[in-house]
C-alpha positions in Angstrom: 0.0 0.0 0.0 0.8 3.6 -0.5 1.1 6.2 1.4 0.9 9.7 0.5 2.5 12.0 2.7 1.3 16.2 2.7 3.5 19.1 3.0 2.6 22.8 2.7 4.4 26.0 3.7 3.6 29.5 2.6 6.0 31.5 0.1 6.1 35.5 1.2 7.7 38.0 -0.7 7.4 41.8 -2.1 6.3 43.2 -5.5 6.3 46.9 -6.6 3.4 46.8 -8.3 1.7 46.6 -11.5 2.7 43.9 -13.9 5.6 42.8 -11.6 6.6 39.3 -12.4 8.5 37.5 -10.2 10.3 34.1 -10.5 9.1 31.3 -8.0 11.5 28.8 -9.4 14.3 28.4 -6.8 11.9 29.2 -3.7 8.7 26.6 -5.3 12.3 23.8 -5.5 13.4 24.6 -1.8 9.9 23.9 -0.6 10.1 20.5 -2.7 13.7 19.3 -1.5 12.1 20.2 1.8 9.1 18.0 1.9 10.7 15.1 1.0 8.4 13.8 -1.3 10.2 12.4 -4.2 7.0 11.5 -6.7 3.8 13.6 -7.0 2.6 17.2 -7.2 3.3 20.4 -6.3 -0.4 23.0 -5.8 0.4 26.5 -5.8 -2.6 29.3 -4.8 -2.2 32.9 -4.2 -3.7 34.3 -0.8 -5.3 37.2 -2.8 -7.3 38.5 -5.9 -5.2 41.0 -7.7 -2.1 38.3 -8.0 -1.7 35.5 -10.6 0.4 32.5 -11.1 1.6 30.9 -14.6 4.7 29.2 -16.5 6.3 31.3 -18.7 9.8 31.1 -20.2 11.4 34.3 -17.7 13.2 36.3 -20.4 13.1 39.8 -20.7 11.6 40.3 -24.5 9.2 37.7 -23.4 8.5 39.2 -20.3 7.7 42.8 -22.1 5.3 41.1 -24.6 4.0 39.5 -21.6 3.2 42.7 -20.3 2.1 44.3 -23.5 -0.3 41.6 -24.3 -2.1 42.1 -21.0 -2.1 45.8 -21.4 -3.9 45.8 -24.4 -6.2 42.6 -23.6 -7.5 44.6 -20.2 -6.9 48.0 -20.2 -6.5 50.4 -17.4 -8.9 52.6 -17.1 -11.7 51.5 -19.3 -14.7 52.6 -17.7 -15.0 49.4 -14.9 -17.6 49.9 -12.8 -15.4 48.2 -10.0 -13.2 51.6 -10.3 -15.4 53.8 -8.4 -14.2 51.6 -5.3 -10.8 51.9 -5.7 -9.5 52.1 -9.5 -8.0 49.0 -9.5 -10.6 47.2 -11.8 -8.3 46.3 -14.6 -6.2 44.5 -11.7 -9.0 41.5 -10.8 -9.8 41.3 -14.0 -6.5 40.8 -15.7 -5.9 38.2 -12.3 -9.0 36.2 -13.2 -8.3 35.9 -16.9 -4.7 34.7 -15.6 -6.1 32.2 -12.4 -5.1 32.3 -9.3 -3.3 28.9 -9.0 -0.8 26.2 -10.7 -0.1 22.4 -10.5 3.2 21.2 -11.8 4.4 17.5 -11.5 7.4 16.2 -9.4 9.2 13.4 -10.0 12.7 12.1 -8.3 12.8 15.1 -6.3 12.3 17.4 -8.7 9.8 19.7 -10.3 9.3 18.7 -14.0 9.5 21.8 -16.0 10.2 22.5 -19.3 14.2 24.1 -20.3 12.7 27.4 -20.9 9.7 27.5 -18.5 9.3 29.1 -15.0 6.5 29.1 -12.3 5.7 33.0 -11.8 3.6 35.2 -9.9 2.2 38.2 -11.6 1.7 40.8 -9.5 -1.5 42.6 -11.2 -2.6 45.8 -8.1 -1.8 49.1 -8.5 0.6 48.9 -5.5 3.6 47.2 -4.1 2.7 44.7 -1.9 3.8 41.6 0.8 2.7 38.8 -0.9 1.5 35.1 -0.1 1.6 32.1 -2.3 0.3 28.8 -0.4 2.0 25.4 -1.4 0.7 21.8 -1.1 2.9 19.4 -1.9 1.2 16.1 -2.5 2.9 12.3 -2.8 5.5 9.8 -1.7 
């Protein structure tokens, strides 16, 4: 019989704001060496609704189309009703489009990513921020 073993821990770190991307690579690997868990998966959520997660190959050119494409896709500013709150419509929106969570495979140890791809957060508000990205790692 097989038993799965759970671990979880909380990544934190800063952004400055809009559109900041930031590369969970190293600190999503350091959580895996440190459950143990040699075969299964690794469930990433952000604690929050104007941050996103994705894969995305983290090199500059493709980071600014990155940022282009979701600039033209949700614009800032557009007349979102949401904006008479707090003007940071374009923010959620551009977050839920994203999603707000990732699932990458493990096996032997390690995560199983592509040569050119990278687990990111996208940090979407208006404002820097401390942020929160909750791991579960699942398997054996």
């Amino acid at each position: 019989m097989i038993r799965l073993k759970t671990f979880n821990d909380i990544v934190r770190f800063e952004t400055t704001g809009e559109i900041d991307i930031i590369d969970l690579t190293e600190r999503f690997s350091k959580c895996v060496q440190n459950s143990g868990i040699k075969n299964g998966i690794l469930s990433a959520n952000v604690i929050g609704s104007t941050g996103a997660l994705t894969a995305i190959e983290y090199e500059h050119r493709v980071l600014d189309d990155f940022k282009q494409i979701l600039n033209k896709l949700v614009p800032k500013g557009a007349g979102y009703k949401h904006d008479i709150i707090d003007s940071n419509a374009h923010s959620h929106l551009r977050a839920s489009l994203i999603g707000p969570s990732l699932t990458i495979s493990i096996h032997e140890g390690r995560m199983q990513l592509g040569t050119w791809q990278q687990p990111v957060f996208v940090c979407l508000d208006v404002r820097s921020r401390s942020r929160k990205v909750a791991l579960t790692i699942i398997g054996e």
